[in-house]
C-alpha positions as CSV (number, residue, x, y, z in Angstrom):
1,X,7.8,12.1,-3.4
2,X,11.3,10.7,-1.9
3,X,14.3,11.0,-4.2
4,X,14.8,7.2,-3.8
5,X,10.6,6.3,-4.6
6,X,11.2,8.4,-7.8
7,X,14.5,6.6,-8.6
8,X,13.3,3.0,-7.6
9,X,10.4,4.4,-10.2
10,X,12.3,5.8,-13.2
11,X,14.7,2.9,-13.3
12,X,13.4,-0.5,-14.3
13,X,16.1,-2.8,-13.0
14,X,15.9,-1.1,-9.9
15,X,12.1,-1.1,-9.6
16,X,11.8,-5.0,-10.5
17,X,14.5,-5.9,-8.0
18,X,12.0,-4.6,-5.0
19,X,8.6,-6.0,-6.8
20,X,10.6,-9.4,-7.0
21,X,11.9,-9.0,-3.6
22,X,8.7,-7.8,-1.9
23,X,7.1,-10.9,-3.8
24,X,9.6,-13.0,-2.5
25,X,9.2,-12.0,0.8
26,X,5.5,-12.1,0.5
27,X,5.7,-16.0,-1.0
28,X,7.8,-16.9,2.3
29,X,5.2,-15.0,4.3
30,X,2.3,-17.4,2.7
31,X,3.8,-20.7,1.9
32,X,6.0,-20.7,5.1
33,X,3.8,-19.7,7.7
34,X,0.3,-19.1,6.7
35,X,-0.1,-22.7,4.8
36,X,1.2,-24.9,7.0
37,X,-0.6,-23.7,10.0
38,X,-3.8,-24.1,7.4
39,X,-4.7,-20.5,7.2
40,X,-5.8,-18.2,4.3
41,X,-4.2,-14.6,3.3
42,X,-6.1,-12.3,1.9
43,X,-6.7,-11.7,-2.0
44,X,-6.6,-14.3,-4.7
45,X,-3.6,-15.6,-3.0
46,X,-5.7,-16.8,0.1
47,X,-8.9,-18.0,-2.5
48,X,-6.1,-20.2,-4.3
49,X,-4.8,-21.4,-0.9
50,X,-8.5,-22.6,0.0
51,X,-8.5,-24.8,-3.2
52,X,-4.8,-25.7,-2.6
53,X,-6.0,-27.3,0.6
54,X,-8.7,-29.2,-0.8
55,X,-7.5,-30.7,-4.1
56,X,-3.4,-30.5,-3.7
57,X,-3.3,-28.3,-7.4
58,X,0.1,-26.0,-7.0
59,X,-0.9,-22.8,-5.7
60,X,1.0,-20.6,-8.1
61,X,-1.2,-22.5,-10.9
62,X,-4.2,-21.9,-8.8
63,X,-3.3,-18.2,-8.7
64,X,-2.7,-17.6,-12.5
65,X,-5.9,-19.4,-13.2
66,X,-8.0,-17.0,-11.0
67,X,-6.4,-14.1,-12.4
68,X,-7.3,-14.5,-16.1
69,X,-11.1,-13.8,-15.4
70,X,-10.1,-11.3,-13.3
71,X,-7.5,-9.6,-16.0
72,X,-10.0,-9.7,-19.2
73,X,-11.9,-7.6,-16.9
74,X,-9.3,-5.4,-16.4
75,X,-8.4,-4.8,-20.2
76,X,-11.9,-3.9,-20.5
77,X,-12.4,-1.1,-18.0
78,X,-8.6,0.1,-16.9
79,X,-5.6,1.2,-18.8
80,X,-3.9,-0.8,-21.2
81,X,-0.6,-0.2,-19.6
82,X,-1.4,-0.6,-15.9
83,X,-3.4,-3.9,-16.8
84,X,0.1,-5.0,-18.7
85,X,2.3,-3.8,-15.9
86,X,0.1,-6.0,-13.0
87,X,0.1,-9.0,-15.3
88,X,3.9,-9.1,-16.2
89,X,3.6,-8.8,-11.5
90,X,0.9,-11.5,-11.3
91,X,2.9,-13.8,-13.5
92,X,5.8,-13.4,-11.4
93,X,3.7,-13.5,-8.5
94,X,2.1,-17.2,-9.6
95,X,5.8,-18.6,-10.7
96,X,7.7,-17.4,-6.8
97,X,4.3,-18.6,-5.0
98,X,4.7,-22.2,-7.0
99,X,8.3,-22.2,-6.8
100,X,8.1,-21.4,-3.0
101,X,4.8,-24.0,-2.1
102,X,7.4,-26.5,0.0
103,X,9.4,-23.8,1.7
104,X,7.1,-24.7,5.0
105,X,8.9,-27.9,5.2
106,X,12.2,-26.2,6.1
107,X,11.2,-23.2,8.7
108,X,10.6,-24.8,12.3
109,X,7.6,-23.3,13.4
110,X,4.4,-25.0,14.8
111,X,3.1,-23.1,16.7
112,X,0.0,-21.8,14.9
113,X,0.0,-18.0,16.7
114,X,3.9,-17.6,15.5
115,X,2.5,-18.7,11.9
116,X,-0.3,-16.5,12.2
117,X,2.0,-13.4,13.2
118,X,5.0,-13.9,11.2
119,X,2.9,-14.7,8.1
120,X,1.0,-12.2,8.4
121,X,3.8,-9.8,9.1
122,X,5.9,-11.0,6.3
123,X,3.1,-11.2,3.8
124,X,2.3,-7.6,4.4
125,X,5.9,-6.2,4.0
126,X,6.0,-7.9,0.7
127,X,2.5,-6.8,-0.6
128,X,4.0,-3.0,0.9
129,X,7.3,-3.2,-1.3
130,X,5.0,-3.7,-4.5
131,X,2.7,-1.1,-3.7
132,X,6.0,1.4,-3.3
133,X,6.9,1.1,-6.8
134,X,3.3,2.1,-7.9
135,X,2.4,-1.7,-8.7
136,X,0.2,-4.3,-8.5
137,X,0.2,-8.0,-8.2
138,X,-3.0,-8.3,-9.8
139,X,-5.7,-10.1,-8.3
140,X,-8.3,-8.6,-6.1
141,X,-6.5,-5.2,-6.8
142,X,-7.5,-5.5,-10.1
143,X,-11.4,-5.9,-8.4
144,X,-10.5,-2.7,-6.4
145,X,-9.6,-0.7,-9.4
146,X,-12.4,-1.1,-11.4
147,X,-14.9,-0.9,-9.0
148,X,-13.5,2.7,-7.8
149,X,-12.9,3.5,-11.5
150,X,-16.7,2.8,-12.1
151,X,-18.4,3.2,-9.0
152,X,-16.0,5.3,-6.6
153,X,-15.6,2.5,-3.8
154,X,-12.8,2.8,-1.9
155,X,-10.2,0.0,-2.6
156,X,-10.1,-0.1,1.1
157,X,-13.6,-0.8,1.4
158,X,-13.4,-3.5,-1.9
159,X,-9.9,-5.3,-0.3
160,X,-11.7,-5.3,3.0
161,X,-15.0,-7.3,1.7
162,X,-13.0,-9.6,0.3
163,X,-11.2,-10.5,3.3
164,X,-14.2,-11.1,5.5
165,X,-15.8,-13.2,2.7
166,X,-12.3,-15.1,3.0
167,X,-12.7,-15.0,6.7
168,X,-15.9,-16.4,6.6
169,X,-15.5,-19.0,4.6
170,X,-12.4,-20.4,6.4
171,X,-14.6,-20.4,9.5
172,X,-17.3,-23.1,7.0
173,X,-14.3,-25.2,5.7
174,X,-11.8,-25.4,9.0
175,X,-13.2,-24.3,11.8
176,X,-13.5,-21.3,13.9
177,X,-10.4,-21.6,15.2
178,X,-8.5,-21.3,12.2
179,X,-10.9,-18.4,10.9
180,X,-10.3,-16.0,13.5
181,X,-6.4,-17.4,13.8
182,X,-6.5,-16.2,10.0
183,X,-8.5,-12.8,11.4
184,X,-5.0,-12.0,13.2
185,X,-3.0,-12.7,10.9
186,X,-5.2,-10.5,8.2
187,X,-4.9,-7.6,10.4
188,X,-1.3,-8.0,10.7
189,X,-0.4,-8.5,7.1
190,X,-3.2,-5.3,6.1
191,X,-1.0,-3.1,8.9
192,X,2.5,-4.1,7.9
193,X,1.5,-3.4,4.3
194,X,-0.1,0.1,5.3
195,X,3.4,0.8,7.2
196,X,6.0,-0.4,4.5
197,X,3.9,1.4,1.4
198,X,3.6,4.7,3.5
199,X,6.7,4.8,5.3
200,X,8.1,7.6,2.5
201,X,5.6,8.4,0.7
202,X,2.4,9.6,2.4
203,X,1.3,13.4,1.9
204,X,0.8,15.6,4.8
205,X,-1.1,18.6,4.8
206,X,0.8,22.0,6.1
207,X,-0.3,25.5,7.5
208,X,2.2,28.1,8.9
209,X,1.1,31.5,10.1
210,X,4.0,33.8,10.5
211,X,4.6,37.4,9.6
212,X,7.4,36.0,7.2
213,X,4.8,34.6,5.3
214,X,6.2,35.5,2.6
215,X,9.5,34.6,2.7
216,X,8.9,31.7,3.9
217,X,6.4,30.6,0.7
218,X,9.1,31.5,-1.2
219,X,11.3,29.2,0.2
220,X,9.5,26.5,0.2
221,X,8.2,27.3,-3.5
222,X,12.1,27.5,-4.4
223,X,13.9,24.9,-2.5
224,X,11.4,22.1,-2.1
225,X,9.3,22.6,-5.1
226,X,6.1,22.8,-4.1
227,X,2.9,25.1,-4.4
228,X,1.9,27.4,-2.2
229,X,-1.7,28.7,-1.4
230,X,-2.3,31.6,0.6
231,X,-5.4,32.1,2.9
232,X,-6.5,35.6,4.7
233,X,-7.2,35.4,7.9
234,X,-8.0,37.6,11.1
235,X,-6.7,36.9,14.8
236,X,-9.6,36.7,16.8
237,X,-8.5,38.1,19.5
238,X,-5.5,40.5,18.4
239,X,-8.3,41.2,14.8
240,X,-4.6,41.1,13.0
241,X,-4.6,40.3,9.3
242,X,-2.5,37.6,8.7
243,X,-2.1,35.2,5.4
244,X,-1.3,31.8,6.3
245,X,0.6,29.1,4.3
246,X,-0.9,26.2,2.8
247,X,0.7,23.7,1.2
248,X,0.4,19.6,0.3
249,X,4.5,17.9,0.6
250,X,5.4,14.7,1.0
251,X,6.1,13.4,4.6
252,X,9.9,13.3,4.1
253,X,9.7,17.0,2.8
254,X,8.5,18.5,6.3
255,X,11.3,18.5,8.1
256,X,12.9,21.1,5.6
257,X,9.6,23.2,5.5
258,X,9.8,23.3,9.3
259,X,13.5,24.4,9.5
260,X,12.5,27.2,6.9
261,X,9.5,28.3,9.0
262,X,11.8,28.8,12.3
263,X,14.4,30.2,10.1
264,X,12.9,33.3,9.6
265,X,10.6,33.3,12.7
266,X,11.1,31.5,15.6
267,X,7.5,32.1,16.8
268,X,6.0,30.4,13.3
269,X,3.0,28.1,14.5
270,X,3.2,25.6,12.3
271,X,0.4,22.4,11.8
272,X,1.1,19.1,9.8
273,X,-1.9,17.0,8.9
274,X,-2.1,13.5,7.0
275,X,-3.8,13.3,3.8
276,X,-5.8,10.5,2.7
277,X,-6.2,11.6,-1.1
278,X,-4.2,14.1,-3.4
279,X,-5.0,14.9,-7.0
280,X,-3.4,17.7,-9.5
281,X,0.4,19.0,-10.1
282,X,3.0,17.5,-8.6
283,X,1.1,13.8,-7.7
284,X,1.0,11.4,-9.5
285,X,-3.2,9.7,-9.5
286,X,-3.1,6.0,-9.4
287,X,-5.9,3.1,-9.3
288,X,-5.1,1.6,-6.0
């Protein structure tokens, strides 16, 4: 993990000021773009958007209301203190989306594939500076959590049922224009936020075969405190014993890992892979 994810995390002024300012960005994402060209974003947010446009009831009332179901739930199954966290968010999240419902009046935009890819875009980077603090707005990631809690579903898969049933029923209430208009900017918002949440703070997986091997484990054990695993192995073609490194680091830790490799051999063969799950020592398991 990055020295500034683990600062933004251990300091609560600091980790509050990018929740409110990925929420903000989020709200201008939704209520600037994405409403006024009558689309839907994903989540609860694009459910209370749906009702917003038939009945006129604020949208950041709409949202609090849907969550309450949704939170009991959560008390139930989660922990206490993740549940807390995500509702002290969603509150936040319902008072900046009400606060922000007229905001479309003053951006200039018409054209409804701008709206689509800016609100999209913009809605994405917000959701992705609240997932970097290890936090959530509540909502449908509340849904996620339980379901992969008590069924092992991927929030992936949960998030992604949710937004075609969104999709869908967009396409029964405004047309089929504005459905797959909403499509775009869907996919938009779910890459952004997949770019911004990652951007420091995916794992990668990493193997070095050397005949430092052990210098070079020590190293890396010693300067960027992390575990090291050791696997035999046999060149199949030279039959040369060799152990090779193993080793799960952040993203932002393998340039260092790399520069100790080639310090002490320049002929180190070195292969990074992405992760899509880590569990034990030195990472921290979270819901979503």
């Amino acid at each position: 993990m990055s020295k500034v994810n683990t600062a933004v995390e251990d300091n609560i002024f600091l980790r509050y000021l990018v929740i409110i300012t990925g929420m903000l960005i989020a709200c201008i994402g939704i209520n600037g773009f994405i409403r006024p060209a009558h689309l839907l974003s994903g989540g609860v947010p694009g459910i209370s958007t749906a009702i917003n446009y038939l009945t006129g009831i604020n949208i950041g009332i709409l949202t609090f209301l849907i969550n309450i179901p949704i939170f009991i739930l959560g008390f139930i199954y989660l922990e206490k203190s993740f549940c807390i966290s995500s509702l002290i968010n969603m509150i936040l999240f319902s008072i900046l989306l009400g606060l922000t419902q007229n905001i479309g009046d003053i951006i200039p935009v018409n054209d409804i594939l701008l709206q689509s890819v800016f609100g999209g875009i913009l809605a994405g980077i917000g959701s992705g500076l609240v997932f970097r603090t290890k936090s959530s707005q509540g909502g449908t990631d509340i849904i996620a959590a339980i379901l992969k809690f008590k069924k092992n579903i991927q929030v992936k898969d949960t998030t992604l049922s949710i937004n075609i049933l969104i999709v869908l029923v967009s396409g029964v209430l405004f047309g089929m224009d504005l459905a797959l208009y909403t499509l775009i900017e869907m996919f938009l918002s779910a890459s952004a936020m997949n770019i911004v949440k990652d951007a420091m703070n995916s794992q990668k997986s990493v193997m070095v075969i050397s005949r430092e091997s052990e210098s070079i484990a020590k190293d890396i054990m010693t300067i960027v405190h992390r575990g090291v695993t050791f696997l035999e192995a046999e060149g199949a073609y030279t039959k040369e014993k060799k152990r090779i490194i193993y080793c799960i680091v952040s993203s932002n830790e393998i340039p260092k890992i790399k520069e100790i490799a080639l310090n002490y051999d320049k002929k180190s063969f070195i292969s990074v892979n992405d992760v899509t799950e880590v569990k034990g020592r030195g990472f921290k398991e979270k819901y979503l």
